[in-house]
DRENTORRO-376451 format. One line per field, with one value per residue: x, y, z of N, C-alpha, C in turn; residue number from 1. Coordinates in nm, 2 decimals, always signed. Each point is the difference from the previous one (the first is absolute). Layout:
N
n.X	c(X;...)
n.Y	c(Y;...)
n.Z	c(Z;...)
ca.X	c(X;...)
ca.Y	c(Y;...)
ca.Z	c(Z;...)
c.X	c(X;...)
c.Y	c(Y;...)
c.Z	c(Z;...)
pos	c(NUM;...)
//
This chain:
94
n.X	c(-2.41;-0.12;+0.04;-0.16;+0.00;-0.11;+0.01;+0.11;+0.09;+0.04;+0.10;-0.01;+0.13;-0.03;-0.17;+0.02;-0.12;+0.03;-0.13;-0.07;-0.05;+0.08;+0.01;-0.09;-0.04;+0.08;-0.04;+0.06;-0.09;-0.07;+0.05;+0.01;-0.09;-0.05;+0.02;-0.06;-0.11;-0.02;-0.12;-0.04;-0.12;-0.15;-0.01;-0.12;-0.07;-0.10;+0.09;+0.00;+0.14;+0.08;+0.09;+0.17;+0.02;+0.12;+0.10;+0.05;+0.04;+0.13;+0.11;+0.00;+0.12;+0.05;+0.04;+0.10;+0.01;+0.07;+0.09;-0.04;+0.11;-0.02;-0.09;-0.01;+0.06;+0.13;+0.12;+0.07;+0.13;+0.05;-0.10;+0.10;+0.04;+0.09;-0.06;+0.04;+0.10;+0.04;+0.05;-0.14;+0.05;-0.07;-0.06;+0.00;-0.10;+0.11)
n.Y	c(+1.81;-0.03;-0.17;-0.05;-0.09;+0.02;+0.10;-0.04;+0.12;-0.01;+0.06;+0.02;+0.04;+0.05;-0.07;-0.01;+0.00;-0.13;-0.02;-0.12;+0.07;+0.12;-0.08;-0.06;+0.10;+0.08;-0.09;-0.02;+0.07;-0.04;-0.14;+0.02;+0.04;-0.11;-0.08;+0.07;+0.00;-0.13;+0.01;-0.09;-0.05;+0.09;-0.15;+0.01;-0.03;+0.07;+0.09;-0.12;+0.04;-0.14;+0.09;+0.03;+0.04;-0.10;+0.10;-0.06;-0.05;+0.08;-0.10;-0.10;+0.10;-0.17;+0.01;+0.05;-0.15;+0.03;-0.07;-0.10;-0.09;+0.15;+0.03;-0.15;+0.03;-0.08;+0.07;-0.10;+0.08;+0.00;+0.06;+0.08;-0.03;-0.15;-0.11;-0.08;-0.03;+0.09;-0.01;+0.01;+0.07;-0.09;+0.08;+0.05;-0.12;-0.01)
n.Z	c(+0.21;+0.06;+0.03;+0.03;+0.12;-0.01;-0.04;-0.09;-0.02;-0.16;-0.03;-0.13;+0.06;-0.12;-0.02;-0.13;-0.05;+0.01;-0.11;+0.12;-0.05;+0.06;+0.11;+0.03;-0.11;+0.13;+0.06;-0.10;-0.02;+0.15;-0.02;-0.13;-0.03;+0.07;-0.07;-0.15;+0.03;+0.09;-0.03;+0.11;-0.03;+0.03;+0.06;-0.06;+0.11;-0.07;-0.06;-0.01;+0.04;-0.13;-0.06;+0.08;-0.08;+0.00;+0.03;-0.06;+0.10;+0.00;-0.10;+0.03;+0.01;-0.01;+0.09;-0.11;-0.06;-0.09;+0.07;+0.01;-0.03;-0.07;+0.09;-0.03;-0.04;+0.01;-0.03;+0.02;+0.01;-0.08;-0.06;-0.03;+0.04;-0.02;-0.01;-0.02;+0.11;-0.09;+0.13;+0.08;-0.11;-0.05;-0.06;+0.08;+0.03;+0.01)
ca.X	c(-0.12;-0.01;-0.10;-0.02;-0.11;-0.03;+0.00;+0.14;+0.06;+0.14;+0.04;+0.05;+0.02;+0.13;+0.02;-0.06;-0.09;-0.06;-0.09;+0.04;-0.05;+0.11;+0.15;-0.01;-0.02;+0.14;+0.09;+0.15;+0.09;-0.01;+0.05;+0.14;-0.05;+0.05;+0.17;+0.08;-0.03;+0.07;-0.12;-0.13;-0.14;-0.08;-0.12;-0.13;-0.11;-0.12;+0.06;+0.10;+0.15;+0.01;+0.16;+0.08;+0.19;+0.10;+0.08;+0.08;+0.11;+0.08;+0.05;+0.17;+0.10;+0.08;+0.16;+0.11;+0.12;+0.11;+0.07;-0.07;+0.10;+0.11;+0.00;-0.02;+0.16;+0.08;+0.14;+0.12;+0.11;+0.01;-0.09;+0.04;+0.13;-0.03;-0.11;+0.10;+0.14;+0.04;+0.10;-0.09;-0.05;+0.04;+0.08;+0.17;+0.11;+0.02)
ca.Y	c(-0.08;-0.06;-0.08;-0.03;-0.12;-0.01;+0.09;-0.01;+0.03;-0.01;+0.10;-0.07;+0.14;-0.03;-0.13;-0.04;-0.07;-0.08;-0.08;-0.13;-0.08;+0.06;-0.03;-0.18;+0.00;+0.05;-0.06;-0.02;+0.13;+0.03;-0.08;+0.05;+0.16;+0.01;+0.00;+0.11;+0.11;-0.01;+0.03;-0.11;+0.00;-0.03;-0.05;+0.03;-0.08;+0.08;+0.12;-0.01;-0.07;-0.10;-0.07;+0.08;-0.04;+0.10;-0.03;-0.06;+0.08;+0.02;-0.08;+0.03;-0.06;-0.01;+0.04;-0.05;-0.10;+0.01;+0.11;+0.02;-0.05;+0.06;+0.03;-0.09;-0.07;+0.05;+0.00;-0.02;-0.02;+0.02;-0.02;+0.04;-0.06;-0.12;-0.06;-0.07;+0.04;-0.06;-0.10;-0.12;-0.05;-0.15;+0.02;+0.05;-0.13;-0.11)
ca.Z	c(+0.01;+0.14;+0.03;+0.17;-0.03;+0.18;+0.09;+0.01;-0.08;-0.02;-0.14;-0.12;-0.05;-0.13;-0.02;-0.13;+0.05;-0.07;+0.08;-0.09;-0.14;-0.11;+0.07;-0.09;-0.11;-0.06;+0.15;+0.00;-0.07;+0.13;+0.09;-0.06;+0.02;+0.13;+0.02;-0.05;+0.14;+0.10;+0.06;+0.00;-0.05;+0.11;-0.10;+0.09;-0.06;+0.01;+0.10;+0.14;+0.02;+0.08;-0.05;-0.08;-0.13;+0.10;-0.11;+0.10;+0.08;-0.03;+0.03;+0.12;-0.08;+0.07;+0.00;-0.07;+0.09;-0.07;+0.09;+0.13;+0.07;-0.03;+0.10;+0.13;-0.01;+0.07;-0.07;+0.10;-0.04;-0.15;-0.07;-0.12;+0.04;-0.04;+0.09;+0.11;-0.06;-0.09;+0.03;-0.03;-0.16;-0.10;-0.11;+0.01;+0.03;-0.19)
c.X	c(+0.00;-0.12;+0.01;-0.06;+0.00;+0.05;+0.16;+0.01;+0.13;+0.03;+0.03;+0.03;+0.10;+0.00;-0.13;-0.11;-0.08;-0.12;+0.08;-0.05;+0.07;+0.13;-0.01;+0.01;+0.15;+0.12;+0.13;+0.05;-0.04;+0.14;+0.15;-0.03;+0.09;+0.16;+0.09;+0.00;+0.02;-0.15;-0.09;-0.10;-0.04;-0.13;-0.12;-0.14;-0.09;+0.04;+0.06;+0.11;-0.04;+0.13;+0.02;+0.14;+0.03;+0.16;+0.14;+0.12;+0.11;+0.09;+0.14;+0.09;+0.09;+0.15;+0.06;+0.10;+0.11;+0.04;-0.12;+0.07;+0.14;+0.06;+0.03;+0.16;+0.09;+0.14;+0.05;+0.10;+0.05;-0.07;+0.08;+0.14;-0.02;-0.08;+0.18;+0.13;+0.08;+0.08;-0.09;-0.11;+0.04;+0.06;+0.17;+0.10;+0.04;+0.13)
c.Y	c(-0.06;-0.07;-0.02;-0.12;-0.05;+0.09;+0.00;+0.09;-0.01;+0.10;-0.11;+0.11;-0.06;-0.17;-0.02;-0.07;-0.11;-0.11;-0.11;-0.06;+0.07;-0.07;-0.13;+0.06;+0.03;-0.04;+0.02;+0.17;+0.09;+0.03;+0.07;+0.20;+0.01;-0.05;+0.09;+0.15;+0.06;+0.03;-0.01;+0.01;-0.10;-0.07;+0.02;-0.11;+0.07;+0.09;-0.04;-0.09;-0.11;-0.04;+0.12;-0.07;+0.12;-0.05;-0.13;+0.05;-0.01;-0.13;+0.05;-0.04;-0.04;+0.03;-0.07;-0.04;+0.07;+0.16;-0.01;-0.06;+0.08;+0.05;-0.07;-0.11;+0.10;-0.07;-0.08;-0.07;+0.02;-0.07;-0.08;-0.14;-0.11;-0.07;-0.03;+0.02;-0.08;-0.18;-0.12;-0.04;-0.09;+0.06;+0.04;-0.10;-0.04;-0.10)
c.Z	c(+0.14;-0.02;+0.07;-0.01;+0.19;+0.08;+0.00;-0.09;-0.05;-0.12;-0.04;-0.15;-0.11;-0.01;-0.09;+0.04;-0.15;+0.03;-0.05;-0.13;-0.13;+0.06;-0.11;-0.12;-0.08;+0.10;-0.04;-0.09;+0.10;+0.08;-0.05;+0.04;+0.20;+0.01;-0.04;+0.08;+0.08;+0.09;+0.03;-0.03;+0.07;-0.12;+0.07;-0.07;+0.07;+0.10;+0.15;-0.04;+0.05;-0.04;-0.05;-0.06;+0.08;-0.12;+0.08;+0.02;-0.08;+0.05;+0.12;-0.08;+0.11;+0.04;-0.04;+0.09;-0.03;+0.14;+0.14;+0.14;+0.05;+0.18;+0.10;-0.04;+0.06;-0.07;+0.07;-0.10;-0.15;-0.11;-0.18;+0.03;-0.02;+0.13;+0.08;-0.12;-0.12;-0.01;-0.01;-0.08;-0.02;-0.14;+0.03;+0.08;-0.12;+0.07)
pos	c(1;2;3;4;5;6;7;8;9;10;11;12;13;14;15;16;17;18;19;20;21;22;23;24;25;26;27;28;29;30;31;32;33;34;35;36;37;38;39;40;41;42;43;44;45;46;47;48;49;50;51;52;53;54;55;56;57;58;59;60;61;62;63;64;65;66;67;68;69;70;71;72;73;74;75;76;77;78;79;80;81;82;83;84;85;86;87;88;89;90;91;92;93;94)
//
């Protein structure tokens, strides 16, 4: 389909055409028909486009924290071994 209006042309190819007085009558099993979809609808008032439902964008999934630090440290010296030497424990003064 190709409308024109002043001498502009646009396709509006694979976009459902509703007037506004069926958009108000069924607005919300509209509004769900375009989310499940995935396919906008073009509303019309006396044969001319004044609003299209467009579906909404796909959410961002953020990057998971868990291992995002894994890259940016660095080892130094024995990881596994006691903090400081057995000798300067308080428990093993008696």
């Amino acid at each position: 389909m190709v409308w024109s209006r002043m001498g502009k042309e646009r396709k509006l190819s694979e976009i459902e055409e509703v007037s506004i007085s069926q958009f108000k009558a069924t607005c919300l099993a509209i509004l769900a028909r375009v989310k499940r979809t995935k396919k906008p609808i073009l509303v019309l008032r006396k044969g001319e486009p004044i609003a299209q439902v467009v579906p909404p964008p796909l959410p961002s999934i953020p990057p998971s924290w868990l291992g995002s630090l894994s890259s940016s440290g660095e080892i130094l010296g024995d990881i596994l071994g006691p903090a400081s030497a057995p000798e300067e424990w308080e428990a093993f003064r008696a």
